[in-house]
Structures are given as C-alpha cells and as structure tokens.
N, C-alpha and C positions, 0 to 999 in steps of 0.2 A: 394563405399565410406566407409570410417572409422566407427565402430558405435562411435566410438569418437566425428564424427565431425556431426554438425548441423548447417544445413543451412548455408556449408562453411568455417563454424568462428567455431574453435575447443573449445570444450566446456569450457576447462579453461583458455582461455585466453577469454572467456565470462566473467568467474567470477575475471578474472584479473584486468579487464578494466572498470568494473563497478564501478565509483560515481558518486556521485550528481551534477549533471550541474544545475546550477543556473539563467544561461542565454540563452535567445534563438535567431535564427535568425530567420528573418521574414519569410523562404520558411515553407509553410503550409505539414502537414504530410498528406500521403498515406490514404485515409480511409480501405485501407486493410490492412495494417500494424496493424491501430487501434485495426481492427478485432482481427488481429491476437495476439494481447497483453492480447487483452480479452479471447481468446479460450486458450490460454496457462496457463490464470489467473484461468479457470475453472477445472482447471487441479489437481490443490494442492489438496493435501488432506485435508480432512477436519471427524472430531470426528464422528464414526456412519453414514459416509457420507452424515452427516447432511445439507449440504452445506447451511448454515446459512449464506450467504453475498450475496450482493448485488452491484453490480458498477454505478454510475452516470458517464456518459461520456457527457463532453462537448469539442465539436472539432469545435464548430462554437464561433467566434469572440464578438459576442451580450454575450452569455450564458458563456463566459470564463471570461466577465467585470463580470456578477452578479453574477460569484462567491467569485471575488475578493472584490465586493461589499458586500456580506454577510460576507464573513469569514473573514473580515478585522476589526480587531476596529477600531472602527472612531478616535481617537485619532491618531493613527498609520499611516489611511490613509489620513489622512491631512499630514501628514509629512513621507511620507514613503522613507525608508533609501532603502542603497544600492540594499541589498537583496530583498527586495519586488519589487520593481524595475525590478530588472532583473529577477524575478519569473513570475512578468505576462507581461511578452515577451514571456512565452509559449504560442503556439496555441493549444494545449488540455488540457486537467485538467479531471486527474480521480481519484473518490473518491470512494475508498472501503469503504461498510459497513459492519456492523455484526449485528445478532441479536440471543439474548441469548434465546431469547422466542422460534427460531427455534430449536436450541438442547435442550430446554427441554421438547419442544413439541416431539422431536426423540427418547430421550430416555423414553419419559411414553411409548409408541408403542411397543405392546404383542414380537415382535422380541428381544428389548434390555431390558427385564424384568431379575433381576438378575446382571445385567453388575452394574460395581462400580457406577457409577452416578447416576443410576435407582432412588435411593432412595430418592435423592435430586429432580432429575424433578418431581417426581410422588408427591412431596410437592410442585409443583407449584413455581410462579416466586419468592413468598414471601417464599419461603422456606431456607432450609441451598444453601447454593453456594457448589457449586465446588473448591476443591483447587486448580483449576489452570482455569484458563475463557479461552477455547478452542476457543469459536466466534471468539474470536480476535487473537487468535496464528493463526489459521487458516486461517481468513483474511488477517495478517500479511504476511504468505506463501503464497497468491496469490496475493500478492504486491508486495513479493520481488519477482514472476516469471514476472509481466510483468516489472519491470526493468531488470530484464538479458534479457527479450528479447527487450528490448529498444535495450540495446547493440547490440543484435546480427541484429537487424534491420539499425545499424549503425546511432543510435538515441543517445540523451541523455534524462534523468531524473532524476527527485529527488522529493523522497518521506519527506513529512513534516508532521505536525501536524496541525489541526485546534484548534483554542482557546477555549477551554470550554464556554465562555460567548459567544461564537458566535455560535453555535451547532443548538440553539433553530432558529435563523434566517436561517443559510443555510436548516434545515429541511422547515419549511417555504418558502422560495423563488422555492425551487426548489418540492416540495410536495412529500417529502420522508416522510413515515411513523413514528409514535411514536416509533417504537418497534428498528428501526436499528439506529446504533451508527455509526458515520464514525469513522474508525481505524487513518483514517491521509487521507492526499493528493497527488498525481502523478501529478507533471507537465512534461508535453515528447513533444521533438520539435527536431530540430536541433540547436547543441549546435553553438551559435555564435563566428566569425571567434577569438574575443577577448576573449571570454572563459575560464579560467585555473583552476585548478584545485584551493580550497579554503575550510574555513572552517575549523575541528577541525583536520580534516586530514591531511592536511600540517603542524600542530603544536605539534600534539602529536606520538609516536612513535606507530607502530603495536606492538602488544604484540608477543613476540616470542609465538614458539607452547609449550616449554618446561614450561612457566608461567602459560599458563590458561590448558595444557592435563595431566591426573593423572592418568596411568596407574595402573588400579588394588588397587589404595589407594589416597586417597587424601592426598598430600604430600604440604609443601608450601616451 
C-alpha cells in the first residue's frame, strides 16, 4: 500500500471531501469507529505534550437528547429552526474539552523551566496569559482529526459551537469539571439520503492560494 493511502481513501481526497453535514440518518454508528475517532483525536499534538483536553462521547439516544437539552437556549428550543433540527438527528455528539490549568500546571514542571511560557505558568492561573491559548488550538487539532477521520470512516460531521450562556449547564448535566472549557461540538452519523451540501460554503468563494500564501514577505 501507498504511504499516501489510509485506510483505503487517499489522504487528500480525505481532506477534499470533508464538510459539515448537518443532517443525519437514523442507522446508528460503529462503536468502533467511535473508538477510533477518538484514538486518532489523541493523536494531535498538543504544547509540551500537555494534552490538556478531554472528550465527552455521547453515542446513546437518552444522553445525545440531554445534550441538546442543556446546550440549547430555551428560547431557541421551543422554536428550533432548520438547522438544529437536522443537528440532532445525529446519533453521537462529541464535545472536546481544554483546560488551561493543564498546561500551566506543564510548564511549572523542573523539565520545561526556562521554555517561553515558564514564566506565565509558574505565576499561576491568575498570572499574565499566554499570547496565544494552545488548550484550545490543540483541542481544536484533535477536532479537526476526528472529522477527517469521519470521512475516511465514510461518515459525516460537523463541528459547531456551544453558547456561552449555556456552558455552566452542559458542565452540570453531564459532571464535567470547573477547570475544562468545551472548544465546540462534533455531531457524526451518517449523512442522510437528502443531505447537501449548505451553509457559508455554497455562498461564499474559496480563497485562492495566491490571496492568503506570502512567500518570503507579506505582499497584499
């Protein structure tokens, strides 16, 4: 086999083929699959190999309604429009977390003494920030590996946000800790037979490569 190829499906027409499916059909997913979204999701790198996240996997029916029941405004889900709609017709729901208190508990530790952020963690959580919050790039890249391997599972997904006003409830219902932040949400199912493609992606153009790459200078 190619080293190109994974599991069949050539890696860039992985990343060809991946967006957001919004709707699902009712056949239930693999719990090996599941697995395997997750072992590919541990995978990312992460700052000081801090690995500061955490995933809530709901693949059962009961626990995929009380998510939607936590992380929904009530306003919203009295009247829920198209897209929420066809969001929970997924049958899994995975929510990445991050937690900042993990990499700053990483870098106080005598190995990364010295390293640029040393100075911030070893002032604790109340100290200066980081110019750039890794928790969540990090978890971010172990989001977007379990939707390439949605794809390559011959699944669909789509990663979303949860509401700020609703954060404090989904930590609640589900008994996730003070310290982890959820980055957004993963719904993955199989995309339903009416399905198309939708969203800001049919409406707006890809940016050529010559707009957003700057060889050697930032040129506009």
């Amino acid at each position: 086999m190619s080293p190109a190829m994974i599991s069949g499906v050539e890696f860039q027409e992985v990343v060809r083929q991946r967006r957001m499916v919004r709707r699902y059909s009712p056949e239930p997913v693999d719990p090996a699959v599941v697995d395997r979204l997750l072992r590919h999701a541990v995978r990312a790198p992460s700052a000081g190999f801090s690995q500061g996240w955490g995933f809530l996997v709901l693949d059962r029916p009961d626990d995929v309604a009380r998510f939607w029941a936590a992380a929904t405004p009530p306003a919203r889900a009295a009247r829920p429009d198209s897209w929420l709609r066809g969001m929970r017709t997924a049958p899994v729901v995975v929510v990445p977390f991050s937690s900042e208190a993990a990499y700053r508990r990483r870098y106080a530790e005598p190995d990364k003494a010295g390293a640029g952020p040393a100075r911030d963690a070893a002032a604790g959580a109340g100290g200066p920030r980081w110019g750039v919050p890794y928790w969540h790039v990090d978890a971010g890249m172990a989001s977007l590996l379990i939707l390439q391997t949605a794809v390559d599972e011959g699944l669909g997904a789509c990663f979303f946000g949860v509401p700020p006003g609703r954060v404090a409830a989904l930590r609640a219902e589900f008994g996730v800790p003070e310290e982890y932040a959820p980055v957004g949400a993963i719904t993955v199912g199989h995309p339903a037979p009416e399905e198309r493609p939708g969203g800001s992606a049919t409406s707006r153009r890809r940016r050529p490569l010559d707009e957003v790459v700057h060889r050697g200078r930032w040129t506009t």
